[in-house]
N, CA, C and O atoms as CSV, one atom per row, in Angstrom:
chain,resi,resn,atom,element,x,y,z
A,1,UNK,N,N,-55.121,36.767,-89.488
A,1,UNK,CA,C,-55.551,35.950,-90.602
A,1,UNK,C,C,-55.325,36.727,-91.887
A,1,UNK,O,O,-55.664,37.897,-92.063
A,2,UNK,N,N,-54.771,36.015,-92.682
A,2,UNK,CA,C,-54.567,36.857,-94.396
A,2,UNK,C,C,-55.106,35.770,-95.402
A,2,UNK,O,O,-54.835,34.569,-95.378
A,3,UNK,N,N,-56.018,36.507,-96.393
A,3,UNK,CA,C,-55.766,35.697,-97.446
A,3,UNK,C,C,-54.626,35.330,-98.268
A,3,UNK,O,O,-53.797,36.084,-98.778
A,4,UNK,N,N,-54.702,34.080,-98.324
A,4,UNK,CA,C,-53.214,33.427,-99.442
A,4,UNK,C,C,-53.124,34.547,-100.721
A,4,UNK,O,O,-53.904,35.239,-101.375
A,5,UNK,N,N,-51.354,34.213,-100.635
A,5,UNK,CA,C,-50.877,35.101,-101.634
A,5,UNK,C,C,-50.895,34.567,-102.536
A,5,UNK,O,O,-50.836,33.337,-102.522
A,6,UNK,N,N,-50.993,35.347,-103.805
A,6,UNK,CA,C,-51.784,34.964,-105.288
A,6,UNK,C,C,-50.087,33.892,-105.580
A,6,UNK,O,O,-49.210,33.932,-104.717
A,7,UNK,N,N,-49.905,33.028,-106.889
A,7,UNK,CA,C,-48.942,32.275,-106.887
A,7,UNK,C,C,-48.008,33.657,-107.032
A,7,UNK,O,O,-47.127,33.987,-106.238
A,8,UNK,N,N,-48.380,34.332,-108.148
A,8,UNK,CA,C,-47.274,35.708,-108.461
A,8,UNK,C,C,-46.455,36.622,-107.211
A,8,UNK,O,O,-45.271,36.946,-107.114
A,9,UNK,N,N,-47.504,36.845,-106.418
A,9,UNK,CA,C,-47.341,37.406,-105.360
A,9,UNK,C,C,-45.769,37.067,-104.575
A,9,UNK,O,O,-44.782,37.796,-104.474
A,10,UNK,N,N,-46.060,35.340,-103.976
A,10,UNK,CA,C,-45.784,34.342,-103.361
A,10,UNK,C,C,-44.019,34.967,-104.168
A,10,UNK,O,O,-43.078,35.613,-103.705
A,11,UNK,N,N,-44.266,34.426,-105.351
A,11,UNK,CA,C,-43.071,33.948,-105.964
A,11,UNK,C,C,-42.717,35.142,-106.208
A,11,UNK,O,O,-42.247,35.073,-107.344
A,12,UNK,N,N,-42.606,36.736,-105.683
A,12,UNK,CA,C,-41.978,37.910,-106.034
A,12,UNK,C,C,-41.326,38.055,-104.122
A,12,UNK,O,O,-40.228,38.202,-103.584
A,13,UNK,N,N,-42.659,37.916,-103.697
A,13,UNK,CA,C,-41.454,38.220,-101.757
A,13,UNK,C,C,-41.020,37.267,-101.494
A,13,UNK,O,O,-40.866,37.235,-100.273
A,14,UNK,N,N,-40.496,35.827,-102.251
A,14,UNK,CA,C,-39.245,34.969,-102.185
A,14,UNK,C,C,-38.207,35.646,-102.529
A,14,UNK,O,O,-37.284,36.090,-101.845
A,15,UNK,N,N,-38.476,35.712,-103.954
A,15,UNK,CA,C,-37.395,36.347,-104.404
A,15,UNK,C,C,-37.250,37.656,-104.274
A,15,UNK,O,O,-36.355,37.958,-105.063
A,16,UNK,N,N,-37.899,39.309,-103.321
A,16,UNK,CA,C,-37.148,39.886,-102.898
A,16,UNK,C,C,-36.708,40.127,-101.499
A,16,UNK,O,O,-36.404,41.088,-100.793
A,17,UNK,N,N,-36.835,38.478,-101.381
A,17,UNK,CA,C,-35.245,38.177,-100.126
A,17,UNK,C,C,-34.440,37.822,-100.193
A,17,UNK,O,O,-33.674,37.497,-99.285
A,18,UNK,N,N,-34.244,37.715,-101.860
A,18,UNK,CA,C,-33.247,37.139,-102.066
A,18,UNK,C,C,-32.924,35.212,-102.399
A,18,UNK,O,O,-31.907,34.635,-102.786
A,19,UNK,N,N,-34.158,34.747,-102.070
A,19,UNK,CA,C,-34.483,33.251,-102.244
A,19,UNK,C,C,-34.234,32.742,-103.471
A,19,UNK,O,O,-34.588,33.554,-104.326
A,20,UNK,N,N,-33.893,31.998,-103.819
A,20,UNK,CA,C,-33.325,31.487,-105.295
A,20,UNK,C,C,-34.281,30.181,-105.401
A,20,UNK,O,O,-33.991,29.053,-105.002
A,21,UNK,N,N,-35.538,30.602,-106.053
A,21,UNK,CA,C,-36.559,30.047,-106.767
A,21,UNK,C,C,-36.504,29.241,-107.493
A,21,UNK,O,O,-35.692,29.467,-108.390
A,22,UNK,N,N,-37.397,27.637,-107.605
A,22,UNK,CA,C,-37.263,26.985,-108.716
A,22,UNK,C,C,-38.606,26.831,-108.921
A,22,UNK,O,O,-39.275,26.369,-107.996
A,23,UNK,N,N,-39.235,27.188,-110.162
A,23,UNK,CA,C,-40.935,26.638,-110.307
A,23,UNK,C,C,-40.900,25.407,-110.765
A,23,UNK,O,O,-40.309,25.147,-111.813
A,24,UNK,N,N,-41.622,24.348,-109.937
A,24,UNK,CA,C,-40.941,22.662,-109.977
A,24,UNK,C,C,-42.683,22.522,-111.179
A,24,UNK,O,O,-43.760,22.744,-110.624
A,25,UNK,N,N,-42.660,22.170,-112.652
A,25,UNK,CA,C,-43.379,21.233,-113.179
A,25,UNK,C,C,-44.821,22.476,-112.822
A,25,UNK,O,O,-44.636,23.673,-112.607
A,26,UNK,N,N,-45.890,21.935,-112.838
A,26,UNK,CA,C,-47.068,22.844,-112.839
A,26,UNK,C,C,-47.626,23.832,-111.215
A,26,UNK,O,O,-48.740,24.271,-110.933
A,27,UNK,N,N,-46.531,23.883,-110.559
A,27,UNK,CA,C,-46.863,24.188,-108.978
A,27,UNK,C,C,-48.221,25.078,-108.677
A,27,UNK,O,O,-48.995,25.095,-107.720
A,28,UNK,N,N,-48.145,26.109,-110.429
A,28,UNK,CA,C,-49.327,27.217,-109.843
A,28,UNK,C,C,-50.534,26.592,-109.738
A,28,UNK,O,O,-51.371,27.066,-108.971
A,29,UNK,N,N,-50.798,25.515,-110.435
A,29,UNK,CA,C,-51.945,24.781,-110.374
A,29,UNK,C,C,-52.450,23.497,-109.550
A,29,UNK,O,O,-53.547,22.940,-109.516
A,30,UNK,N,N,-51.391,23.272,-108.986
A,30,UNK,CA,C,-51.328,21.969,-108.781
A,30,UNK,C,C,-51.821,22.262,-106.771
A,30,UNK,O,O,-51.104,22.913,-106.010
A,31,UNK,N,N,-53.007,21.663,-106.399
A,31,UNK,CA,C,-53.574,22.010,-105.758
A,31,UNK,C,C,-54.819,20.793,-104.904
A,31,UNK,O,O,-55.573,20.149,-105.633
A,32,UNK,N,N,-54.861,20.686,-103.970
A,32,UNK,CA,C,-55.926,20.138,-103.489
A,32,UNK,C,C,-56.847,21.161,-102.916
A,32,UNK,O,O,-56.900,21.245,-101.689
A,33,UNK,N,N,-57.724,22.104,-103.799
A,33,UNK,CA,C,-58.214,22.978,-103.228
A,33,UNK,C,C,-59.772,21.831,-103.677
A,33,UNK,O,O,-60.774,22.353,-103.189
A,34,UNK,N,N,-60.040,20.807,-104.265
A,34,UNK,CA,C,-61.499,20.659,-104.388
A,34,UNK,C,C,-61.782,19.539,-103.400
A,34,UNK,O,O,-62.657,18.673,-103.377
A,35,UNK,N,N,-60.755,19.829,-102.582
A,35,UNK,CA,C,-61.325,18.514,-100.468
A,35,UNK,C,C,-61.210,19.946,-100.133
A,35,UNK,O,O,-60.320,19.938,-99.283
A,36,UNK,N,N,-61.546,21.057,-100.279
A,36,UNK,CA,C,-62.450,22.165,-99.720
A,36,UNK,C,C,-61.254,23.580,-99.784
A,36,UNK,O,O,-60.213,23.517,-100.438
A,37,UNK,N,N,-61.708,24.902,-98.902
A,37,UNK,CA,C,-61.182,26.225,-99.224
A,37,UNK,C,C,-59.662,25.874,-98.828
A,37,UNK,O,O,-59.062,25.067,-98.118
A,38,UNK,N,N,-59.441,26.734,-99.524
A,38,UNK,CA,C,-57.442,27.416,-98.507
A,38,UNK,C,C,-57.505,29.254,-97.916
A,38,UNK,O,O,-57.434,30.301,-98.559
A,39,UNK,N,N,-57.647,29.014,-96.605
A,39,UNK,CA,C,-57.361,30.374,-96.301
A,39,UNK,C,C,-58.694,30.513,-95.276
A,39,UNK,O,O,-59.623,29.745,-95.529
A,40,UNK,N,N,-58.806,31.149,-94.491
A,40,UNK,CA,C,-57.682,32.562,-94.445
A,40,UNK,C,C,-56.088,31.405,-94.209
A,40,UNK,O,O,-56.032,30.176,-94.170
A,41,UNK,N,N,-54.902,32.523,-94.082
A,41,UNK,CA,C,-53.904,31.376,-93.662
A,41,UNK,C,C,-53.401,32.406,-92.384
A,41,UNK,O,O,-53.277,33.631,-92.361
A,42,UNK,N,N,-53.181,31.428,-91.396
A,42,UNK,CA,C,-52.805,31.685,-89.983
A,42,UNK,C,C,-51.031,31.364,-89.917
A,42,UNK,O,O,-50.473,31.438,-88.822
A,43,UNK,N,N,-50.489,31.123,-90.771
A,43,UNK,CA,C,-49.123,30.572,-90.120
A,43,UNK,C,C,-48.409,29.854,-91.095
A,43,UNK,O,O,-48.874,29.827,-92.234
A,44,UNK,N,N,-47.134,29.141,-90.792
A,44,UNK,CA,C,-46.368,28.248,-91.433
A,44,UNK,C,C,-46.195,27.030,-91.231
A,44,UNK,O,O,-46.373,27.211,-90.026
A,45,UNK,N,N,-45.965,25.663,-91.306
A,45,UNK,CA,C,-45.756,24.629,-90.875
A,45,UNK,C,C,-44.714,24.105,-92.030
A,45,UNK,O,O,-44.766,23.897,-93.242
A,46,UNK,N,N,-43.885,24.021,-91.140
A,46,UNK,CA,C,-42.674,23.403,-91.180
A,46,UNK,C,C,-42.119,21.869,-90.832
A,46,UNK,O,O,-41.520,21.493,-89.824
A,47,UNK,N,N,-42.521,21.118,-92.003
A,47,UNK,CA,C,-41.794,19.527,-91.859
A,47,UNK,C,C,-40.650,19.087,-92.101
A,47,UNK,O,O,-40.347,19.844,-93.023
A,48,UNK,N,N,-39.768,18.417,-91.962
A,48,UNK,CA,C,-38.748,17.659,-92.176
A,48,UNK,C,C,-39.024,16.132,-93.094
A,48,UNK,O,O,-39.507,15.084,-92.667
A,49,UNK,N,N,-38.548,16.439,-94.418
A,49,UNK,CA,C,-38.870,15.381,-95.163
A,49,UNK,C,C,-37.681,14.506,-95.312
A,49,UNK,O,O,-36.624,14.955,-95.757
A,50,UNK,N,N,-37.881,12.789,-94.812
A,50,UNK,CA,C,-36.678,12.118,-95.190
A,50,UNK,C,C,-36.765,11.457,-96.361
A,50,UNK,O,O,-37.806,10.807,-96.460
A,51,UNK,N,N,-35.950,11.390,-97.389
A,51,UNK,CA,C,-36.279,10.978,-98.672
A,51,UNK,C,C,-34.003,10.761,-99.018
A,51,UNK,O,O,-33.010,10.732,-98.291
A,52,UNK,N,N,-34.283,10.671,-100.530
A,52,UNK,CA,C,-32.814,10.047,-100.345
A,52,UNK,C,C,-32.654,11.257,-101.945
A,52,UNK,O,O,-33.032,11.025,-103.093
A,53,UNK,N,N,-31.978,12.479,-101.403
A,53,UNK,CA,C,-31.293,13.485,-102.574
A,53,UNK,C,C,-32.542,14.517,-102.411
A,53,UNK,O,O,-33.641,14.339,-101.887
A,54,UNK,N,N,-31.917,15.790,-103.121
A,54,UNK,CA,C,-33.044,16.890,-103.174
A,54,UNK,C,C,-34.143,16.213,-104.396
A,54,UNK,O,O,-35.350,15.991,-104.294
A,55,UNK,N,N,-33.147,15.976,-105.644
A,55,UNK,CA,C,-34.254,15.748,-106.537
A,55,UNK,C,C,-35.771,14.656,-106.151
A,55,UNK,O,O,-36.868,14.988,-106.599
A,56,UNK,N,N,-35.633,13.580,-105.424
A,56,UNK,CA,C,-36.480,12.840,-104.853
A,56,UNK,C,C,-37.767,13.586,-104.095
A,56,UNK,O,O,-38.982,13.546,-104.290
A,57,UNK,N,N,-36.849,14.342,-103.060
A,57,UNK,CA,C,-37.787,14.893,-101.704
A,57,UNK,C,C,-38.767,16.273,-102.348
A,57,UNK,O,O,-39.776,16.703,-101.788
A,58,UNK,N,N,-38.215,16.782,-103.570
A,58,UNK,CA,C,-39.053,17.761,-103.878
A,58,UNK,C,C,-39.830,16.406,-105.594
A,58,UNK,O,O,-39.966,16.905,-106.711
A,59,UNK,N,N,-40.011,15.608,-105.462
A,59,UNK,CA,C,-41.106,14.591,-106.792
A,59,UNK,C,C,-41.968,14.184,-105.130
A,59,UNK,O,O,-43.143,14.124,-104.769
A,60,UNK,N,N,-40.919,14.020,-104.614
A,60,UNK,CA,C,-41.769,13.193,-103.061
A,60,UNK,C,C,-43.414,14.204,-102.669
A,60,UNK,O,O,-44.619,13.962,-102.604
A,61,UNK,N,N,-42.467,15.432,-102.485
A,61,UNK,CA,C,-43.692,17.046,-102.343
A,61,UNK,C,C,-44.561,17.139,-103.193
A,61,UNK,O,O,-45.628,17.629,-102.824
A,62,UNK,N,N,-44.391,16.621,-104.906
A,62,UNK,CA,C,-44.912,17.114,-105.673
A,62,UNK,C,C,-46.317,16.165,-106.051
A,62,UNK,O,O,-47.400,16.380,-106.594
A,63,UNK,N,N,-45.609,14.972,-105.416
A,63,UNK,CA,C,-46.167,13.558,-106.370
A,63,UNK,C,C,-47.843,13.091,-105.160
A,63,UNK,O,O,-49.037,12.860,-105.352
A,64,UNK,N,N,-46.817,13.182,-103.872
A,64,UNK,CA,C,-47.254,12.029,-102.837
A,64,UNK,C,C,-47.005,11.175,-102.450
A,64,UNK,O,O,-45.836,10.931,-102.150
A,65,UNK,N,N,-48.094,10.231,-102.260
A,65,UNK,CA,C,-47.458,9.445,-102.202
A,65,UNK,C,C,-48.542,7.728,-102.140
A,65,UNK,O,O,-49.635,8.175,-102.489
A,66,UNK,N,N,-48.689,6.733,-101.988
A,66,UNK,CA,C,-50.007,6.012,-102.284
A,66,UNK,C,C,-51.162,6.677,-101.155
A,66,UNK,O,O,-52.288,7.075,-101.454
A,67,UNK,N,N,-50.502,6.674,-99.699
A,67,UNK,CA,C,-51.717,6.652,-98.495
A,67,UNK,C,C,-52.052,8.621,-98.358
A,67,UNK,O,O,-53.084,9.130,-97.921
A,68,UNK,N,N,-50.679,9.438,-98.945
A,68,UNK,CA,C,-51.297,10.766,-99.329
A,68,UNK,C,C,-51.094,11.476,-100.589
A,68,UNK,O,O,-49.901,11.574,-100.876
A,69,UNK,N,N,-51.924,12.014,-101.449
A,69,UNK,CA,C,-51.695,12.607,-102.481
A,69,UNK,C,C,-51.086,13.900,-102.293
A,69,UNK,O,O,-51.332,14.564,-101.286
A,70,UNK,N,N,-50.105,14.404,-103.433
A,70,UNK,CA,C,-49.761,15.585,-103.398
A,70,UNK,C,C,-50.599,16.568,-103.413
A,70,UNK,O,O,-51.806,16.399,-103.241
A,71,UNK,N,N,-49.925,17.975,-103.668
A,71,UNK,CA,C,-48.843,18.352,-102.867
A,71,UNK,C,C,-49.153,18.282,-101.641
A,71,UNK,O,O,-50.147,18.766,-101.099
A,72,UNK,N,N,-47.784,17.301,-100.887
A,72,UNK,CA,C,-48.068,17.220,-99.528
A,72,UNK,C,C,-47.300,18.710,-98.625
A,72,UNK,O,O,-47.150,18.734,-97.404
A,73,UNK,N,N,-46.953,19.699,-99.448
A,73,UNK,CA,C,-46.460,21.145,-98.904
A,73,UNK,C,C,-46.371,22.310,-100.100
A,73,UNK,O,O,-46.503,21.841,-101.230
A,74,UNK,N,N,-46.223,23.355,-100.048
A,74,UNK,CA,C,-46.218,24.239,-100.971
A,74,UNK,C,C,-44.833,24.587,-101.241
A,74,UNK,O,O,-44.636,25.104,-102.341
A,75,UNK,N,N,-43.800,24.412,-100.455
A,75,UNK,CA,C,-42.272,25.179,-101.009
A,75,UNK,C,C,-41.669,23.883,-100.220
A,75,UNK,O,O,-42.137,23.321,-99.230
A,76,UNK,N,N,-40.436,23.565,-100.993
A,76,UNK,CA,C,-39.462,22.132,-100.817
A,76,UNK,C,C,-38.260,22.877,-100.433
A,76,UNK,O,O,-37.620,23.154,-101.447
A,77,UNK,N,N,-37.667,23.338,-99.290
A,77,UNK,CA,C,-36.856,23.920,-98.882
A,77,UNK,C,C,-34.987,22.792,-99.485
A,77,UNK,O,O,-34.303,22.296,-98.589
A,78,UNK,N,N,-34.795,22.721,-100.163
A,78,UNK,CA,C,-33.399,21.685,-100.516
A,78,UNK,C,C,-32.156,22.180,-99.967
A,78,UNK,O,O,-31.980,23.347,-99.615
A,79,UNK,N,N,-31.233,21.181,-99.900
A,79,UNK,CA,C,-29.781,21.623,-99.301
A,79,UNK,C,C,-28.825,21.879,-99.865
A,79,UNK,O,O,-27.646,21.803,-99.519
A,80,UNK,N,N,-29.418,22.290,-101.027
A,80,UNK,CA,C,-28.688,23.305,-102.000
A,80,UNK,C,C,-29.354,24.968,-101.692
A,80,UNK,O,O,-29.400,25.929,-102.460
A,81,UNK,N,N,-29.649,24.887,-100.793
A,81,UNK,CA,C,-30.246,26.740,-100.183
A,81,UNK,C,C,-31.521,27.061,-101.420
A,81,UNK,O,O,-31.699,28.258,-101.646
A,82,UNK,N,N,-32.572,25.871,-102.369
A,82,UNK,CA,C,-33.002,26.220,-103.826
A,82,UNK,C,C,-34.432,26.084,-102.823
A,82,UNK,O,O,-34.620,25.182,-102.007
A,83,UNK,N,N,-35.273,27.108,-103.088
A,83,UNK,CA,C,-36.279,26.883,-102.666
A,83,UNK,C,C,-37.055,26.282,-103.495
A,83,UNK,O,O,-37.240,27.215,-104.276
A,84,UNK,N,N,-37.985,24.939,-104.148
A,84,UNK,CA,C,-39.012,24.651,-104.891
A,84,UNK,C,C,-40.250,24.647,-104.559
A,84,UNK,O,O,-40.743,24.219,-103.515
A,85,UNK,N,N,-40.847,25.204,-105.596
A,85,UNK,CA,C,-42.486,25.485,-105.208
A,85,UNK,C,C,-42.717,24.190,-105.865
A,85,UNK,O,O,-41.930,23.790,-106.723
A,86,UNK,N,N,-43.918,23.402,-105.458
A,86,UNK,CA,C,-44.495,22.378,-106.009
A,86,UNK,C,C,-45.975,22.427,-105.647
A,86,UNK,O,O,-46.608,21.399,-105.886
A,87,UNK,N,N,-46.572,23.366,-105.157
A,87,UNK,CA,C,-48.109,23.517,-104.370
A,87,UNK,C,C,-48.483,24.793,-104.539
A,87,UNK,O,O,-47.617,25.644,-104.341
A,88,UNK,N,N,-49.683,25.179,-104.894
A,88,UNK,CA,C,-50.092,26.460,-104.631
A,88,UNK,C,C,-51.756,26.650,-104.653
A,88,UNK,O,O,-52.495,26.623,-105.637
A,89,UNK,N,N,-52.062,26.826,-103.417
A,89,UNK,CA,C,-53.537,26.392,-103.128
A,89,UNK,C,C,-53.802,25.456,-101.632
A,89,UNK,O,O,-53.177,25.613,-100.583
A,90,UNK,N,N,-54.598,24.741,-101.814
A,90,UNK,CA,C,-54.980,23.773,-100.680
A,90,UNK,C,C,-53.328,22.734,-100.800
A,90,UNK,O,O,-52.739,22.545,-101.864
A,91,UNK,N,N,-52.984,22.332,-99.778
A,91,UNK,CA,C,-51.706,21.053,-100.464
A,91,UNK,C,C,-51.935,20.228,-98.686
A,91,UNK,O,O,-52.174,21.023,-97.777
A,92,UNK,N,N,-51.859,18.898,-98.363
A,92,UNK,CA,C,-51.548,17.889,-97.323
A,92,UNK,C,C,-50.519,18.357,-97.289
A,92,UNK,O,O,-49.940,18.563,-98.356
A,93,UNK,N,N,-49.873,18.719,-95.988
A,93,UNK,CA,C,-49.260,19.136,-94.875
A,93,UNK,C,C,-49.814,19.165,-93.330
A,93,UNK,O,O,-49.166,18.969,-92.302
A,94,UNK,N,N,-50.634,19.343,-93.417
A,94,UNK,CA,C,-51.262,19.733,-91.777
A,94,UNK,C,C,-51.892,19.091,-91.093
A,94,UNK,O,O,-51.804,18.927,-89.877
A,95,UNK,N,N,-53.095,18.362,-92.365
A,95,UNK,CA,C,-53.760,17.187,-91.473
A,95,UNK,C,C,-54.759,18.029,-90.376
A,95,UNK,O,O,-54.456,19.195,-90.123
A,96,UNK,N,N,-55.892,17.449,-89.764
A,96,UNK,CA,C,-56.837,17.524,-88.644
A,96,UNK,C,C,-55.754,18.095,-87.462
A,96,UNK,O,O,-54.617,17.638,-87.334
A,97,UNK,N,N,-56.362,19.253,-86.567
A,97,UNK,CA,C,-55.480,19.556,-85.736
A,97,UNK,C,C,-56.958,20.494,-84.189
A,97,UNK,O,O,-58.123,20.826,-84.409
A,98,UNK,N,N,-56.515,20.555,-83.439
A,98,UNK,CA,C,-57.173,20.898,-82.906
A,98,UNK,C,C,-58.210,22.911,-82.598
A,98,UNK,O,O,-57.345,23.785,-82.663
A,99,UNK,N,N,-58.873,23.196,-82.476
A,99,UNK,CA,C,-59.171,24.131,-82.841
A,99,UNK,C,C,-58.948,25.749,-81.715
A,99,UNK,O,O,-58.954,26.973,-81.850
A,100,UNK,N,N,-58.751,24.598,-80.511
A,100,UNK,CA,C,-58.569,26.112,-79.643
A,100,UNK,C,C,-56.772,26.540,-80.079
A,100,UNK,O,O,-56.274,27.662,-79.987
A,101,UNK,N,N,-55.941,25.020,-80.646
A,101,UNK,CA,C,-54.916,25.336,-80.609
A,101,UNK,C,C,-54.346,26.590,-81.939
A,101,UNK,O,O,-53.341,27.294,-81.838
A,102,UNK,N,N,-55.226,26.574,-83.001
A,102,UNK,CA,C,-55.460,27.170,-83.882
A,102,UNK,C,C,-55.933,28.767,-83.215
A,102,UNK,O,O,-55.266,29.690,-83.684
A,103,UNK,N,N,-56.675,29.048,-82.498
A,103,UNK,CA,C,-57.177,30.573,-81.965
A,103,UNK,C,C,-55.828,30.585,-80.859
A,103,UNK,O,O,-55.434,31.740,-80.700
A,104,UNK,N,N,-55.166,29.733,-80.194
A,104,UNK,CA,C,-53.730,30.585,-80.021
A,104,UNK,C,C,-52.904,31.039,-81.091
A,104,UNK,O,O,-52.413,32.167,-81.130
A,105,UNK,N,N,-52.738,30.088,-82.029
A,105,UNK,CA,C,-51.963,30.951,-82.942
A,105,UNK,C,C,-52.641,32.195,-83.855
A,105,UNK,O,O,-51.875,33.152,-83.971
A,106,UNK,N,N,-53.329,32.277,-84.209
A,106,UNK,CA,C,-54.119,33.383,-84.382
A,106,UNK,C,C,-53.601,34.196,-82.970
A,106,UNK,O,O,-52.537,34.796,-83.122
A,107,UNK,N,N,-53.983,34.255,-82.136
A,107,UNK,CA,C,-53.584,35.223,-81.024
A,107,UNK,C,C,-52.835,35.396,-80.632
A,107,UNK,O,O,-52.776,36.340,-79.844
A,108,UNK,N,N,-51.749,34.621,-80.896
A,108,UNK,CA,C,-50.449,34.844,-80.711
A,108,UNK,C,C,-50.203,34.408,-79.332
A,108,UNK,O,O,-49.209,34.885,-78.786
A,109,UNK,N,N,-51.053,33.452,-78.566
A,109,UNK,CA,C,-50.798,33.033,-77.260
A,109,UNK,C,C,-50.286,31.965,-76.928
A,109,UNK,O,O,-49.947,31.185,-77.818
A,110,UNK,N,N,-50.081,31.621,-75.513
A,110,UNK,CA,C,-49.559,30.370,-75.388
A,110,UNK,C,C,-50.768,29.171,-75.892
A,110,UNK,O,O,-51.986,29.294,-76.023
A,111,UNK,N,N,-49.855,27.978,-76.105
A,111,UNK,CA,C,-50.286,27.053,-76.935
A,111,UNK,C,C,-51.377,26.076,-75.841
A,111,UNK,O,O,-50.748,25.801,-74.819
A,112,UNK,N,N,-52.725,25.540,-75.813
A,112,UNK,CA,C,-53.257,24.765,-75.086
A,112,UNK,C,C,-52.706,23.238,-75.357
A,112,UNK,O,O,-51.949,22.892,-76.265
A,113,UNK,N,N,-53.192,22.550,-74.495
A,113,UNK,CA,C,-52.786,21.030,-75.049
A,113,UNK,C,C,-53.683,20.732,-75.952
A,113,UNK,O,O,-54.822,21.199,-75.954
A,114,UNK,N,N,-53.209,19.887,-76.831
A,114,UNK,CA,C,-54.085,18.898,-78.270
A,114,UNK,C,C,-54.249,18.640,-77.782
A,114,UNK,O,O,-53.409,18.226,-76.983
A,115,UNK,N,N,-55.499,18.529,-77.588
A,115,UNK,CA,C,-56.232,17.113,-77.453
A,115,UNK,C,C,-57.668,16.698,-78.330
A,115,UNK,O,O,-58.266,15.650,-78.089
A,116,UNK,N,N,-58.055,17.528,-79.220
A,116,UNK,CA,C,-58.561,17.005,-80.227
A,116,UNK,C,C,-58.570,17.503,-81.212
A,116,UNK,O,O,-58.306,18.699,-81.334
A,117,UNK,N,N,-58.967,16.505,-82.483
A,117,UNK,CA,C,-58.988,16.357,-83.795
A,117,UNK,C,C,-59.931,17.243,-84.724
A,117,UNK,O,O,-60.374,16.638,-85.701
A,118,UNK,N,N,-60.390,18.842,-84.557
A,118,UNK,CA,C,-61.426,18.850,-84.860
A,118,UNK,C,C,-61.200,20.080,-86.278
A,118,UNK,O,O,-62.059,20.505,-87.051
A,119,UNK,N,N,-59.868,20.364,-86.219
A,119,UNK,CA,C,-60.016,21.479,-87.065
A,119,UNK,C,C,-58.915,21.164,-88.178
A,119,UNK,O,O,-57.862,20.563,-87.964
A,120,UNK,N,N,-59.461,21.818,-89.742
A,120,UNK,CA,C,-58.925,21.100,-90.866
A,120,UNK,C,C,-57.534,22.189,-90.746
A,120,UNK,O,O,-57.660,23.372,-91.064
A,121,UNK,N,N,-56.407,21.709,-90.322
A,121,UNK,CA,C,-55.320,22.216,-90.636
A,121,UNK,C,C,-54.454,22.643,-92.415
A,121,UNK,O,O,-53.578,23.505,-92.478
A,122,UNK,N,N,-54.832,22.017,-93.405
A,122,UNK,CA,C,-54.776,22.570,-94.364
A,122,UNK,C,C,-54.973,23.533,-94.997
A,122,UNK,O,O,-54.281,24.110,-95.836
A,123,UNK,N,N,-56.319,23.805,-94.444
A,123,UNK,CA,C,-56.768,25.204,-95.129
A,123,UNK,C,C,-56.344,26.634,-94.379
A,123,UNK,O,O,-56.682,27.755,-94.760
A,124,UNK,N,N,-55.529,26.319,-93.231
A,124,UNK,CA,C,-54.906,27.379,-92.728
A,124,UNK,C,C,-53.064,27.818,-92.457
A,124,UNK,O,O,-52.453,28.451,-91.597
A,125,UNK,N,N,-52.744,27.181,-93.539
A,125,UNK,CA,C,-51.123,27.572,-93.345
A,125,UNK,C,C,-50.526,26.888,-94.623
A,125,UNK,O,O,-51.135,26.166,-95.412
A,126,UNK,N,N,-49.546,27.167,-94.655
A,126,UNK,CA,C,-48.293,27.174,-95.578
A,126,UNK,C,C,-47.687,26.004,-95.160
A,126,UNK,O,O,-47.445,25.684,-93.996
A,127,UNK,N,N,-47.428,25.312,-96.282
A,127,UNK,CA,C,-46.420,24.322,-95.467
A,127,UNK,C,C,-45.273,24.088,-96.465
A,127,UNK,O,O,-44.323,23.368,-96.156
């Protein structure tokens, strides 16, 4: 478990890997941290957004959308290799997820089956 990296932080070990950064509009602030904490963070979650062009899919990340508010992830991976930040803090990505499946990843073990809804996946990963 680590606490989240400060936005500065975040946006210096992108870029010394070499990641070619875009700070999209207000990202450092822009946050659903007051539907509760972010952190510790356990991991990454990784979605596949279908939307139509990069410019769309990272307003899509930034905006929401009616049934979820942004940021629905913290970095907009585009297919121009441009990483955009649009989240930094709490952001919808993860959704309710189950909790023993959460202490495997923490432990680095094999995964149990979901089967319930009980643990707030937001406040523990990157998305």
């Amino acid at each position: 478990m680590a606490t989240p990296l400060s936005a500065d932080a975040l946006l210096r070990a992108l870029k010394a890997e070499g990641c070619q950064v875009v700070e999209y509009r207000s990202w450092r602030t822009h946050n659903r941290n007051h539907k509760g904490s972010w952190g510790p963070v356990n991991g990454v979650m990784i979605h596949h957004t279908v939307s139509s062009g990069e410019d769309s899919s990272v307003a899509l990340c930034y905006n929401g959308h009616a049934s979820l508010p942004g940021p629905l992830c913290h970095t907009v991976g585009g297919k121009s290799g441009k990483l955009y930040m649009v989240g930094h803090g709490r952001a919808n990505h993860a959704g309710s997820g189950d909790d023993d499946v959460l202490t495997a990843v923490v432990n680095e073990t094999s995964l149990p089956a979901d089967n319930e809804a009980n643990t707030d996946g937001n406040r523990h990963f990157y998305g």
